[in-house]
N, C-alpha and C positions, 0 to 999 in steps of 0.2 A: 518073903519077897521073891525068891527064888521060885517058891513054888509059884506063884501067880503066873511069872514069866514065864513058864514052863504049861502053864494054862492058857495063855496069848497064844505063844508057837504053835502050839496044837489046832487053835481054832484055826489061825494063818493056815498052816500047813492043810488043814482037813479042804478050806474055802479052795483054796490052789486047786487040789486035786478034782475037787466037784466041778468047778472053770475049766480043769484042763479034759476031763471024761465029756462034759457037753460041748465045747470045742471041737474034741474030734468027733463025735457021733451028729455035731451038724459040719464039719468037714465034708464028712463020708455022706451025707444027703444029697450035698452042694455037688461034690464030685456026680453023682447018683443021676442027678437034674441033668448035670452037662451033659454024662455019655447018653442020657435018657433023649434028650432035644437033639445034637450030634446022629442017634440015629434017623431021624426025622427029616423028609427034605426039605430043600428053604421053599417056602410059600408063595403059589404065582396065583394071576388069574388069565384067565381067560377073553380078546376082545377081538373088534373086528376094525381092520385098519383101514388107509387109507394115505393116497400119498399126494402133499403137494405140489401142486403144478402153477405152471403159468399159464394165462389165459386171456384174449383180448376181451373185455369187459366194458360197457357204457352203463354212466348214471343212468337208472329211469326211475319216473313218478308215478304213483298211484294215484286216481280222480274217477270220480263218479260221470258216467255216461247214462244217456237217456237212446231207447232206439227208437226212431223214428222210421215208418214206413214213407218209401217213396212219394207215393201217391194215396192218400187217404180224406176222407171228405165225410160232412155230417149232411146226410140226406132230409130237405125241407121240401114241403111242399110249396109252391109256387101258388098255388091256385086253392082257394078256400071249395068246401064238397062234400057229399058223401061216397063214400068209400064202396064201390061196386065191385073188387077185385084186386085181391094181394095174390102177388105171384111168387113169393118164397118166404121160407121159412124160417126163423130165428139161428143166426150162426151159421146157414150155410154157406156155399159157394154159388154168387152169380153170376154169369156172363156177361161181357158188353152188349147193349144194345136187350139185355133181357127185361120184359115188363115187370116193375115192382108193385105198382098202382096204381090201380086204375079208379077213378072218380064218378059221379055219375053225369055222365054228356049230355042229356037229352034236353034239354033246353038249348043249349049250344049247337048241336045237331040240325033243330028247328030252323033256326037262328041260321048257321050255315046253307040248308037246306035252300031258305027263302033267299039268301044273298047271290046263290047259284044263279038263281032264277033271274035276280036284276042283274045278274054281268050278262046273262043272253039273251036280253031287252036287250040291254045294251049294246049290245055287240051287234045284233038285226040294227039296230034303228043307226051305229054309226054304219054300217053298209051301206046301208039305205041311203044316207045324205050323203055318200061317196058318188053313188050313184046319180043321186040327183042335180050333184058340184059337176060332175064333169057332162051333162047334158046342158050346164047351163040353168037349170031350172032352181034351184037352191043356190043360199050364197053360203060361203067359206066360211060365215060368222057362225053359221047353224050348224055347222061340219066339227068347228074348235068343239061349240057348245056339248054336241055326240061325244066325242073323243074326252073331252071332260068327264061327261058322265060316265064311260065306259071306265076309265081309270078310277072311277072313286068307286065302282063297283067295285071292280077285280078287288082292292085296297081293303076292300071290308071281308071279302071273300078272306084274304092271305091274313087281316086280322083275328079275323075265329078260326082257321087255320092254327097260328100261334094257339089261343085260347085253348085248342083241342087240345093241344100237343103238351101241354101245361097238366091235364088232365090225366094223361098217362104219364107217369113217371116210369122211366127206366134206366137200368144200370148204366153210367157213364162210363166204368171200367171191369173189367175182370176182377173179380175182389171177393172176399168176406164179408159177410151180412152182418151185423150186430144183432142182440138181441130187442125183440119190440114187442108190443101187445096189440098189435093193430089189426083191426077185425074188420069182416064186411057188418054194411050199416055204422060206423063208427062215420065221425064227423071231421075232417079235418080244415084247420084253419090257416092262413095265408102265414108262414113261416114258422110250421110248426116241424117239430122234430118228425122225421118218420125211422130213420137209422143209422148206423155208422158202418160205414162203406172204409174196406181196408184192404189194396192191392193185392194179391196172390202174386209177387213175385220173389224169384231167387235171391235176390239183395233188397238189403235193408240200409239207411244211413241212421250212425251211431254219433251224436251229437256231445261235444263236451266242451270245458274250458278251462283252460291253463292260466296263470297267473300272469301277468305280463311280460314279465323280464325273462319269459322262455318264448324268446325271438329265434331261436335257431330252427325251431320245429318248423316247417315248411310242406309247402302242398307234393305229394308226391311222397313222401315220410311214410315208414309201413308204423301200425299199432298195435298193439294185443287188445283183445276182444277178450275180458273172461265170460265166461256163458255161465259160471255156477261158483261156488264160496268154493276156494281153491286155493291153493297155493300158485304165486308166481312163476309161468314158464313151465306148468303144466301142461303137456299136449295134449291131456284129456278135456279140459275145458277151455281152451282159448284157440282162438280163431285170428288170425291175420286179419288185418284193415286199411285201406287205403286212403291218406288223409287230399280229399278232392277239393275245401275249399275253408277259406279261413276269415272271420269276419274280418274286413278291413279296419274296423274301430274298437277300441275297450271300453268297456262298459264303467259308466259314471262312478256307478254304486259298492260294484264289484272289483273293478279293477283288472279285472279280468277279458281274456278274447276267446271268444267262440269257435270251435273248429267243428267240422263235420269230414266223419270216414265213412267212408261203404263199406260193409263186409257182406261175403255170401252166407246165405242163410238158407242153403238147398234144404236141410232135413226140421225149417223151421223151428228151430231153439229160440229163434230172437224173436218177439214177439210186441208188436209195437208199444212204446208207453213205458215196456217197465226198464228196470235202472241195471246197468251191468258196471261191472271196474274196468275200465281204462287203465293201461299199461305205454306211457309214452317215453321213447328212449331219448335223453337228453346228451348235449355234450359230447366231445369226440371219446372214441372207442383209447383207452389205452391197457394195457400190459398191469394185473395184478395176479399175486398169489389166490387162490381159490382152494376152501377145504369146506367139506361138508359141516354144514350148520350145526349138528347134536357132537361136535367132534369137540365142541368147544363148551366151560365149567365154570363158573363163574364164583369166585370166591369174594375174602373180604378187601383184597387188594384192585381187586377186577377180574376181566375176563384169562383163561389161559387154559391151553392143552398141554398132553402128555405128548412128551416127542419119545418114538419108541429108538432108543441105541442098540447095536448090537453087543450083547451080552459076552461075557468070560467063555473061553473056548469050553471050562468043565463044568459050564452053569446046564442047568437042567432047563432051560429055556430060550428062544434064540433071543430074545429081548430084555431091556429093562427099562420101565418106564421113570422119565426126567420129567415134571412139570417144567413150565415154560409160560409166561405172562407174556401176551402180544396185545396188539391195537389193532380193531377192529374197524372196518369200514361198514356200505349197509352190506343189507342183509336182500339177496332177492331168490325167494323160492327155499331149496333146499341148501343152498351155500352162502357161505361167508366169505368176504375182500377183508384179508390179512394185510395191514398198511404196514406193523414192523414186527419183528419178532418170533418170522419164520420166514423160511428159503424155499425157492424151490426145490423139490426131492427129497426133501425129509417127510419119514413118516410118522402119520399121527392116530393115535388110538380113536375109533369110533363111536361104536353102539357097543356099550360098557365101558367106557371110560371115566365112569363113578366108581369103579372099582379100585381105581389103582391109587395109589399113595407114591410116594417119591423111591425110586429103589427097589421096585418089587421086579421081580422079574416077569414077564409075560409072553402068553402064546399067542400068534394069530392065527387066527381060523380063515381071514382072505388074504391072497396070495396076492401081492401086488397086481394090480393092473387097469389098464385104460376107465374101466366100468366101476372103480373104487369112486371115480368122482366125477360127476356130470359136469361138462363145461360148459358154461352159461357165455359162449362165445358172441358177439355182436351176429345180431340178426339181421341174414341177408335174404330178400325176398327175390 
């Protein structure tokens, strides 16, 4: 009995020992790791900031515009003929008053030629009875009867006059040719297409429509013009507009009212027909927080940024970043309307602010200033 127990203790005592030698040799690891990581510094990254500001800011809407040129017309012939003379060429530029088509006259010509003729009969023979009236020898009744005839000449004369002038067609305005296939010997018939005529000027009207219950919009109201797929408040592609006239009624179907703006279009970007985005500011100008758009990270709770604190006076970095959930308003161009959730003058990590995690510390690479954030301030024209 004794020995057994004596067989127990042993193993007891041997297990002890084997527990207590791996114990310390993972001790001495553990210790090993700390001063191992201790040497090492604490972990930042790298971003680019920016700082919020206040900023007076208006609602606007985005809507499809159509441009319309000033003065534009589909050129028809008046007069059925053949075709003796086109005087310009597919897409160019015509002059006022430039000949486009000319018809073939000579029958008309005839026609005018012989009517010449009866206006100066007529014109002799009413003399004549003027003459004869006041000697007394003719009466007054055979003088009306001249003077009749003279007039229904002249009358046929100034009708194939018309008739002529139907025959030549010319450019009503200064303008752009459309394209056409019209050829001499070609036939044309009394309201047939011959081209599309489209004013060569500086301005264009850009035509659109708003929903109804934006009654505030008024004549006089400037608009953004985009010219190209853009972002909002781009100065590369949008163009000021002047809103000059506003349908008086809404539409049955639609619900909707039709406005027309002029823009200048000196280096011809607008081009009649086709569709651009309308940019119209609604509602009075008030007072929001503004931070750049990609500054903001959207997780499973919502939207939220990294607000950067200044860091521990012995931290190896002047920041650290705090996530931060706010409420968003829209969105116009490259910024974001902060409705709660951030102040003015705090700053917020930018372009890399996927990087950070709560607590890290970080560097910025831009130094506060005015050009961290474009202020999308109410436009004054």
């Amino acid at each position: 009995m004794i020995r057994k127990n004596r067989g127990w203790l042993l193993v007891i005592v041997a297990c002890s020992l084997v527990v207590f030698v791996l114990g310390s040799f993972k001790y001495r690891q553990v210790q090993a790791a700390i001063a191992a990581g201790a040497a090492y510094p604490e972990p930042s990254e790298t971003v680019e900031t920016a700082v919020a500001h206040i900023s007076n800011w208006r609602q606007r809407i985005s809507v499809l515009g159509e441009v319309v040129a000033r003065r534009a017309t589909q050129l028809k012939s008046e007069s059925s003929g053949r075709v003796e003379r086109v005087g310009f060429r597919p897409g160019e530029r015509v002059n006022v008053g430039q000949l486009l088509v000319q018809l073939d006259m000579r029958q008309e010509m005839a026609q005018h030629e012989a009517a010449s003729a009866e206006v100066t009969l007529a014109e002799l023979r009413l003399n004549r009875q003027r003459k004869l009236v006041e000697t007394g020898v003719a009466s007054t009744e055979s003088l009306d009867r001249s003077k009749a005839e003279f007039t229904a000449a002249a009358a046929s004369v100034a009708a194939l006059d018309a008739l002529l002038a139907k025959k030549q067609i010319v450019a009503p305005f200064t303008a752009m040719a459309g394209l056409h296939q019209l050829d001499i010997a070609d036939y044309l018939h009394v309201g047939e297409v011959i081209t599309d005529l489209v004013e060569v000027d500086s301005h264009v009207w850009v035509d659109f429509s708003l929903p109804q219950n934006w009654s505030s919009v008024e004549v006089g109201d400037r608009v953004l013009v985009m010219t190209t797929a853009g972002e909002v408040g781009d100065s590369d592609n949008s163009i000021s507009a002047l809103i000059i006239a506003i349908d008086p009624q809404v539409d049955a179907r639609s619900r909707q009212r039709r406005l027309r703006a002029e823009v200048e279009n000196a280096n011809g970007i607008l081009m009649s027909g086709s569709t651009v985005q309308v940019e119209v500011f609604v509602g009075d100008a008030r007072s929001v927080v503004l931070i750049p758009g990609h500054a903001v990270r959207y997780g499973p709770l919502g939207p939220n940024v990294f607000i950067l604190e200044e860091a521990e006076s012995d931290a190896l970095a002047a920041f650290r970043a705090v996530k931060r959930a706010v409420v968003l308003g829209p969105q116009s161009g490259t910024q974001r309307v902060v409705i709660s959730g951030l102040q003015e003058g705090e700053r917020v990590a930018t372009l890399g602010a996927f990087k950070l995690r709560e607590g890290i510390l970080v560097h910025s690479v831009k130094p506060e200033s005015e050009g961290d954030t474009a202020s999308l301030q109410e436009m004054s024209m």
